[in-house]
Structure formats: C-alpha cells, structure tokens
N, C-alpha and C positions, 0 to 999 in steps of 0.2 A: 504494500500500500504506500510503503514512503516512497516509492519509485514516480509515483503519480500514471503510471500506466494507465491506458481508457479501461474503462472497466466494460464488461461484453453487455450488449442489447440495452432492457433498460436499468439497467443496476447503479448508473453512474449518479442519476439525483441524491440517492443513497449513501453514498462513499464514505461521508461522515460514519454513521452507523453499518456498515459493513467493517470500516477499521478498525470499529470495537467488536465489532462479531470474531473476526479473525484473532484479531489477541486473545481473546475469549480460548478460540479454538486450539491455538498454541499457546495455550499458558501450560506450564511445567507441570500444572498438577491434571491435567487430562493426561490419559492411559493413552498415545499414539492410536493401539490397532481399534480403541473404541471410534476415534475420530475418523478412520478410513472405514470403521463399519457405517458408522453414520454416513458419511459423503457417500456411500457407494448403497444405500438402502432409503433410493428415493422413490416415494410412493407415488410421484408424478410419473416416473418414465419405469425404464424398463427393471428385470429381475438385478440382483446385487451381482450375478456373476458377467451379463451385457454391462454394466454400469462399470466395475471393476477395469474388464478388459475394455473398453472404452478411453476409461482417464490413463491408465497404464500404455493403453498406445501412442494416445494425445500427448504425453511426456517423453515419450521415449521419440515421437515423430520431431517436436519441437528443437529445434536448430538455436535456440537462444535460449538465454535464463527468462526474459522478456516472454517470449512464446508459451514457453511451460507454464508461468507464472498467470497468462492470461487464461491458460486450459485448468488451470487448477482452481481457477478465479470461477470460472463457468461452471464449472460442476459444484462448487461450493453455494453460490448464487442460486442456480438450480435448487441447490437439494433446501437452501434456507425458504425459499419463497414455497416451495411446498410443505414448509411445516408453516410458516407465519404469513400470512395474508397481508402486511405491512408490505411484504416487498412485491408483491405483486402490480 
C-alpha cells in the first residue's frame, strides 16, 4: 500500500480503509496459513482449490514485485467485499 500502486477495478475510493484491512491481515499475531485459507475461500467465486491455483499462478506469472502485489491486491479485494458489503 505505501507503494501507492492503482488498486484493481473499484477498490481505489477505499484505499484509506483497505491499508488498514491489510495491516490487519499481516499483523504478526494472525496464523499465515489461516490468512491464505481465508483469501482462497471466497464465497463469491469459485471452490478454494480454483481460487488457490489461481492467485499461485497470478504470482508466479507476474514479472514484477508491482504485478504480484497488484494480483494479491485483487484477490484480497475480492474475497473482502464478499464478506463486507462496504466495499462493494
């Protein structure tokens, strides 16, 4: 988020409040593989193992730390506005 990179589709009004979501998401006391279970068990889109191998390609395709950063941005985005109607 300090990069100020565009954030994907319409998530950018929000940025303010995605910065804090994301700190939220990395702070030292969340359990990592809870956090990739969350990101990857969104109830808008597909099963957690489509979802999984999805952002795992999106990272591994991404040619930048910028690119990755944006693909990780999207599926975070994603899976928040299907729990919270705010970012919608």
């Amino acid at each position: 988020m300090d990069a100020r990179l565009p954030l994907p589709g319409p998530a950018e009004p929000y940025r303010d409040d995605l910065d804090l979501e994301v700190g939220r998401l990395l702070s030292e006391k969340q359990d990592p593989a809870k956090v990739v279970r969350w990101l990857v068990t969104n109830p808008d889109a597909g099963d957690e193992e489509e979802l999984m191998y999805t952002l795992e390609l999106a990272l591994q395709e991404a040619t930048t730390w910028q690119a990755a950063a944006q693909a990780a941005m999207e599926t975070f985005y994603c899976r928040l506005a299907a729990e919270n109607d705010y970012y919608r």
